[in-house]
C-alpha positions in Angstrom: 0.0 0.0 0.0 1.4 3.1 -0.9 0.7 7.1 0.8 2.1 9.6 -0.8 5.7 9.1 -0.9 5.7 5.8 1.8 5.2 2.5 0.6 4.2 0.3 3.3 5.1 -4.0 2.6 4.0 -6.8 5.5 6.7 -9.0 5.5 5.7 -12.5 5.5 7.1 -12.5 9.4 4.4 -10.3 9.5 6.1 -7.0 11.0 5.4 -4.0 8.7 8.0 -1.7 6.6 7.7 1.9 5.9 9.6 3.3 3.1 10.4 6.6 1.8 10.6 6.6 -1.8 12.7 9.0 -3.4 11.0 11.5 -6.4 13.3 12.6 -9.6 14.7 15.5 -7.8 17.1 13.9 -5.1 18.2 11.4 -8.0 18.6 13.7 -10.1 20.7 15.6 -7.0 22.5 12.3 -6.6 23.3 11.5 -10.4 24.8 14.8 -11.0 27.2 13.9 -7.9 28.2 10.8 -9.3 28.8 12.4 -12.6 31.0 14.9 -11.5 32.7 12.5 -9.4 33.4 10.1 -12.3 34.3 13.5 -14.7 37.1 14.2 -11.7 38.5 10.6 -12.2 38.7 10.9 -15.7 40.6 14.4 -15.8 43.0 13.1 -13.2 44.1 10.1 -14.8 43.9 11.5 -18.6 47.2 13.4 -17.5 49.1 10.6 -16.8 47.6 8.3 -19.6 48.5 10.8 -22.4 51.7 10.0 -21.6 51.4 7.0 -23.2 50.3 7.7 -26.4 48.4 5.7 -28.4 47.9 3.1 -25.4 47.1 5.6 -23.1 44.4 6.9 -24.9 43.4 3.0 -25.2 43.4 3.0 -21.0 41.2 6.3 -21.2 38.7 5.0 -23.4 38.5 1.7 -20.9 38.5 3.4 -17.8 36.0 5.6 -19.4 33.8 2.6 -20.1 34.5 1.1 -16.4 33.0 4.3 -14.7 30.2 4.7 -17.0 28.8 1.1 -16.6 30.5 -0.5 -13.5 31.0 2.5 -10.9 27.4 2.4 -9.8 27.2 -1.6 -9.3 30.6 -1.4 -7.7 29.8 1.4 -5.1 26.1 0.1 -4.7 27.5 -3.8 -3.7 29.6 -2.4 -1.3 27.9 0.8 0.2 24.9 -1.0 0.9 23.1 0.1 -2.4 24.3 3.3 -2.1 27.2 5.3 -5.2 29.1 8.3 -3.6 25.8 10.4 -4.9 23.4 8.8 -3.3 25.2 9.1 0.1 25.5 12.2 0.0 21.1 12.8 -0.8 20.8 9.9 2.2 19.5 7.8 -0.9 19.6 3.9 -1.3 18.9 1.2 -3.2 16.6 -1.9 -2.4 14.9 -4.1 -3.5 10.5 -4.3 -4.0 9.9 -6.0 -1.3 13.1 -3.7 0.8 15.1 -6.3 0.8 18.8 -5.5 0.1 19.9 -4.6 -3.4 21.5 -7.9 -4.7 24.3 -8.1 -7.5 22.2 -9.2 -10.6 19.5 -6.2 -9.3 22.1 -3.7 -9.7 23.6 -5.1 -12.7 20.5 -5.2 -14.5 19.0 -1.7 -13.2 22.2 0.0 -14.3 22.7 -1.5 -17.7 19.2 -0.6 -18.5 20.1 3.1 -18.2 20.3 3.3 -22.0 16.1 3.2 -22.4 16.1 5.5 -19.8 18.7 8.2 -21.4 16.9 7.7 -24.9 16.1 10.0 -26.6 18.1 12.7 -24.4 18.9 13.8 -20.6 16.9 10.8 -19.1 13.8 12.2 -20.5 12.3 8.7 -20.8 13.4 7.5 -17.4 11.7 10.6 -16.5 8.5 10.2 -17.7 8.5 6.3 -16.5 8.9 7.6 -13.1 6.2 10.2 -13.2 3.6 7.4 -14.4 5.1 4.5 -12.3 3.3 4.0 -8.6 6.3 3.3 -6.8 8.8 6.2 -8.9 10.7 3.5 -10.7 12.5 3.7 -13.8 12.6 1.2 -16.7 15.6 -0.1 -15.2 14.0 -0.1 -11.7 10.4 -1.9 -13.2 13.3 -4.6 -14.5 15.2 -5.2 -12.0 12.5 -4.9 -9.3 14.0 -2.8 -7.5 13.1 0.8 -5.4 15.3 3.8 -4.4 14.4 5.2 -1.2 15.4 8.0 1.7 17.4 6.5 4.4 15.7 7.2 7.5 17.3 9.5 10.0 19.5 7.4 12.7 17.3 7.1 16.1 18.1 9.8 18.4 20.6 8.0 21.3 18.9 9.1 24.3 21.5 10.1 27.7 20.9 8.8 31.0 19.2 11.4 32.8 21.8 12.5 35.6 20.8 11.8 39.3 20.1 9.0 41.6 17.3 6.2 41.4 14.9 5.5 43.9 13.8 2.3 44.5 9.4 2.7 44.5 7.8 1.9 47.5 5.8 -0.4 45.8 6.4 -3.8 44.1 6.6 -3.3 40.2 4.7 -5.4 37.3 5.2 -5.2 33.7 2.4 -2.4 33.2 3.9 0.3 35.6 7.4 -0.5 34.3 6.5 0.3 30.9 4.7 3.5 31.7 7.2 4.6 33.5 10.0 4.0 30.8 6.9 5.6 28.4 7.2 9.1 31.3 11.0 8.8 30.6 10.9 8.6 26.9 8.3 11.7 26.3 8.5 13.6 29.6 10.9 16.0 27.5 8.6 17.0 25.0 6.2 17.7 27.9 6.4 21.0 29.8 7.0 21.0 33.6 3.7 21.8 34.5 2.4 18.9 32.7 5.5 16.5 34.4 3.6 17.8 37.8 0.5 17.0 36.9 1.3 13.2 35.2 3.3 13.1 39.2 0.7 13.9 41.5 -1.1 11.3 39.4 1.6 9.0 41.5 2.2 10.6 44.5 -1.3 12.8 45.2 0.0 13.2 49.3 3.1 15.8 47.5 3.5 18.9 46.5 3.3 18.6 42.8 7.9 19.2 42.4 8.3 16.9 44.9 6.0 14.6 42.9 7.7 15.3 39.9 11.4 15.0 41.5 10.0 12.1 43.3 8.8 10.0 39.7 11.8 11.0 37.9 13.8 9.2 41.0 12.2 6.1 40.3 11.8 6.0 36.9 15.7 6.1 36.7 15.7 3.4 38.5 13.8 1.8 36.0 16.3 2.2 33.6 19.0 1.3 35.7 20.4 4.2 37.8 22.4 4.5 40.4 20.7 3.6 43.6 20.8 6.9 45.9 18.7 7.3 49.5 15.0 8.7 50.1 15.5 12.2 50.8 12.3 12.2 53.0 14.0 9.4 55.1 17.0 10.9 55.1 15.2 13.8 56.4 13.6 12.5 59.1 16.9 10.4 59.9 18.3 13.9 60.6 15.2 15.3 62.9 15.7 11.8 64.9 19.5 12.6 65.3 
């Protein structure tokens, strides 16, 4: 099922993926990388070559074949389907059901570039992808095969600094995931909503004690360091 740009496939394990497919404008972004990259190869090593003479110019015409046909499937087997180009735009290659790009996939989707150059500048790749569902050129629709965004890397979340608290009351499954859920969201919440979701737990506090309180426990949740009540140590000190 496809919205918009995203393309959602159930895998036969039955989990569902979401992919971003990429439009004619980040390729295009992404081809003219590649090109330039390739066009720096070539006027590098012509120097040298030219040396050579006749044979040289031989080596030129080879290496010049090399890049034009074999660059992408080298970079895309290696980089994951990704070329130098499509790194750069966060692009990649896959496969129609998002499985990774295989050799004969990128083989076959980049010899077929010449029906998508004719007649000129990729005008008939162009208009394949404007028609196709899924943004696919002729070589794509042959090789069954997508190119998609990368999605962004998840955020690494930091330990929140501060002692835990062990709860004063024994833990199931259900209040350990809401209070990992508290951690995950409370900072996109603003304080006075924190207070409010705390005297929730604790309605006998003041609602920053409450808050101060839950964050105490819910890093023990995740595992911090174990640190004493400040209540008890508070009315350790009156005893003393």
């Amino acid at each position: 099922m496809r919205i918009d740009d995203q393309l959602h496939i159930d895998t036969p394990e039955g989990a569902r993926l979401s992919l971003s497919l990429a439009g004619p404008l980040p390729r295009a972004l992404a081809y003219g990388i590649d090109l330039a990259l390739r066009g720096l190869v070539l006027l590098v090593l012509s120097i040298p070559l030219m040396l050579f003479g006749g044979h040289g110019y031989g080596l030129y015409l080879l290496l010049m074949f090399l890049l034009e046909w074999f660059y992408p499937v080298f970079f895309e087997m290696f980089w994951q389907g990704r070329t130098p180009g499509k790194r750069a735009v966060k692009l990649a290659v896959v496969h129609g059901n998002g499985a990774p790009l295989t050799f004969n996939g990128s083989l076959v989707r980049n010899l077929l570039r010449t029906a998508d150059l004719f007649p000129i500048f990729y005008l008939t790749g162009f208009v394949v992808m404007l028609i196709s569902p899924r943004q696919q050129r002729l070589g794509d629709l042959a090789a069954d095969t997508l190119v998609i965004h990368l999605p962004a890397p998840p955020a690494i979340r930091t330990r929140e600094a501060g002692a835990g608290e062990a709860p004063d009351w024994p833990l199931d499954r259900e209040d350990q995931l809401v209070l990992l859920a508290f951690s995950e969201r409370a900072p996109a919440l603003s304080e006075q909503r924190q207070q409010e979701l705390a005297r929730l737990a604790y309605p006998e506090q003041p609602a920053p004690a409450a808050l101060e309180k839950l964050r105490r426990v819910a890093r023990h949740v995740l595992g911090g360091p174990a640190g004493a009540d400040p209540a008890r140590e508070s009315d350790q000190g009156a005893a003393r």
